[in-house]
C-alpha positions in Angstrom: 94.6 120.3 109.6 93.9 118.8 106.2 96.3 115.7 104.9 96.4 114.3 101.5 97.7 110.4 101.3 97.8 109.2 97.7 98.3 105.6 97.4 99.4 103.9 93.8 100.9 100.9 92.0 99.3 98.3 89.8 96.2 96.7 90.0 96.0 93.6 92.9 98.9 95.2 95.0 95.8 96.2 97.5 96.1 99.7 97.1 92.4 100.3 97.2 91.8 98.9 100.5 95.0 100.3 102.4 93.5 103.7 101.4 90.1 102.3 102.4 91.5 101.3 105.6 93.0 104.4 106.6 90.2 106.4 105.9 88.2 103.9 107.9 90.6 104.4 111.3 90.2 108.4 110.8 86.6 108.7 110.2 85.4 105.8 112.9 87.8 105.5 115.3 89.9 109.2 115.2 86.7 111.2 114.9 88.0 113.3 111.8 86.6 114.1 108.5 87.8 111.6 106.2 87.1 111.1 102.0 88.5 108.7 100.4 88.7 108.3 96.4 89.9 105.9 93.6 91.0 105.2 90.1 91.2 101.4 88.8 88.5 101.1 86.2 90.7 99.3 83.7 94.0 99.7 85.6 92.7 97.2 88.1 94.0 94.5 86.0 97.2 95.2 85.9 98.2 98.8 85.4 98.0 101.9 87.8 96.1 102.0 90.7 95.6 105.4 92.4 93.9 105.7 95.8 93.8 109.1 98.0 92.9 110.2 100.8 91.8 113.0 102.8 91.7 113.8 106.3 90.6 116.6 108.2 89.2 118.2 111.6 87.2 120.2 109.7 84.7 119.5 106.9 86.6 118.7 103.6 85.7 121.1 100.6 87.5 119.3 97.9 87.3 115.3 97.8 91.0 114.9 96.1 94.4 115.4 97.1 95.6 118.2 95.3 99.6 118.0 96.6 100.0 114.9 98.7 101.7 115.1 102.2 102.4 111.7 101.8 102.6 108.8 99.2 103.4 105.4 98.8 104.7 103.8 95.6 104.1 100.5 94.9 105.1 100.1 91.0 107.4 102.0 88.9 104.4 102.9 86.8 102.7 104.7 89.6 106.1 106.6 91.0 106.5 107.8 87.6 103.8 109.1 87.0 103.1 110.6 90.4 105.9 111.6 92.5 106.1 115.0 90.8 102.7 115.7 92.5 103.9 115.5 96.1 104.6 118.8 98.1 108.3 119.0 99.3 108.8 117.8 102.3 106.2 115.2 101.8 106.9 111.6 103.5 107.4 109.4 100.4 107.3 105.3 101.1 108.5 103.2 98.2 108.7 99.5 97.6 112.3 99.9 96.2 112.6 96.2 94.3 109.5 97.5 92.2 110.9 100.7 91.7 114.5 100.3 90.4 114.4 103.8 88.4 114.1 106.3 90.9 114.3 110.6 90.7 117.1 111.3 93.4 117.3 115.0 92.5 113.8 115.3 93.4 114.0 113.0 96.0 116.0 115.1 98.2 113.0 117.2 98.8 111.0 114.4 100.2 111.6 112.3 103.2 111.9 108.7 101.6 111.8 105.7 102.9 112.3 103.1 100.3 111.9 99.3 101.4 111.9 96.1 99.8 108.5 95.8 101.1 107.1 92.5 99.6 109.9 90.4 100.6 109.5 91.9 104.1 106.1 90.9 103.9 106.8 87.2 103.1 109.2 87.2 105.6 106.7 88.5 108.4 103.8 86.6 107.6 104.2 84.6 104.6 102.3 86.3 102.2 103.1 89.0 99.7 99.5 90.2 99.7 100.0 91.5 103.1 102.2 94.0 102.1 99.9 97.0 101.9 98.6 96.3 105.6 102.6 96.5 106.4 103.1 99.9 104.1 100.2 101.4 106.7 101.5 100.3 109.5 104.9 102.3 108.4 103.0 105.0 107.1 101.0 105.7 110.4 103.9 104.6 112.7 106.1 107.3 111.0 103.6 110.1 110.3 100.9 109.9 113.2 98.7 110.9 110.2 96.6 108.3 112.7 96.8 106.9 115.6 98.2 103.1 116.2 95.3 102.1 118.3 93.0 103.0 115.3 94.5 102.2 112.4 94.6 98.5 114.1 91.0 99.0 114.7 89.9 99.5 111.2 92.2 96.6 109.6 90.5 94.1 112.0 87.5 95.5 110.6 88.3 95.1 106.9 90.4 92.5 106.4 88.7 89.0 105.3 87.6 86.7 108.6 90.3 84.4 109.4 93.2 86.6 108.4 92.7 89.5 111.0 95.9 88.0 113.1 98.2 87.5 110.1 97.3 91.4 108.8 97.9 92.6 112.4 101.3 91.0 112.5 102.1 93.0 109.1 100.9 96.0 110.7 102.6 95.7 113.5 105.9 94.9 111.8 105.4 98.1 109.7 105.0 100.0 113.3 108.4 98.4 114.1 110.2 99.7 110.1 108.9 103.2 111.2 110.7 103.1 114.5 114.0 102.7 112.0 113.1 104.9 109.8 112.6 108.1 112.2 
């Protein structure tokens, strides 16, 4: 069982260490083969971010997604320029206030579930920057892609000291979104 995740928005958005994250639960706490790989070089100022990852029971050949099972879209930028590269049927999580212009033709092949995911972020724990921790905990909550037990593991484990209990809270909210969304 090999699964591609692609991550992307804009520089900041923490794109990087969601994907870091979920590669971390897989590989230390799920037992599985696990890669993970970035682009922000200049983009991490600003422009797009790109993050995948790729999770396996069996020895991974090739490092990058190729056609993403899932993907989460955290700028406009980032959805345009990589939605086309999801397989159908792929689960598709968007952060709908950064993504007014969406493709709802080719949407229709993709299970989407678009959010206005920084508010519900500020809402749950007061902080914006928490919202990739909550887009995991949706994305694991409604894919299984890892397990809930893990995926909590490995943010405790990279997430600054002092903000483990604010980052499990976003987490955990996400786990409750995915509940929704199914």
């Amino acid at each position: 069982m090999r699964r591609e995740i692609l991550f992307s928005g804009f520089g900041g958005q923490g794109v990087i260490l969601a994907s870091v994250i979920l590669g971390r639960a897989a590989a230390v706490y799920e037992n599985l083969y696990a890669v993970q790989t970035q682009s922000y070089g200049p983009e991490s100022r600003g422009g797009a971010s790109r993050a995948e990852v790729v999770i396996s029971d069996e020895p991974i050949d090739y490092p990058k997604a190729i056609t993403p099972d899932y993907a989460v879209f955290f700028s406009q930028e980032a959805y345009t320029k990589f939605l086309h590269a999801v397989k159908e049927g792929a689960t598709v999580i968007v952060e709908k206030d950064l993504v007014p212009h969406r493709d709802p033709e080719f949407e229709r092949r993709l299970n989407v579930i678009a959010l206005p995911l920084t508010e519900i972020a500020e809402e749950t724990t007061g902080l914006s920057l928490t919202m990739n921790i909550l887009t995991l905990g949706i994305l694991v909550g409604v894919t299984g892609v890892v397990g809930r037990e893990s995926i909590e593991k490995a943010v405790h484990d990279a997430v600054p000291h002092g903000t483990e209990a604010i980052n499990l809270r976003a987490l955990r909210k996400g786990f409750e979104l995915a509940e929704k969304a199914k």
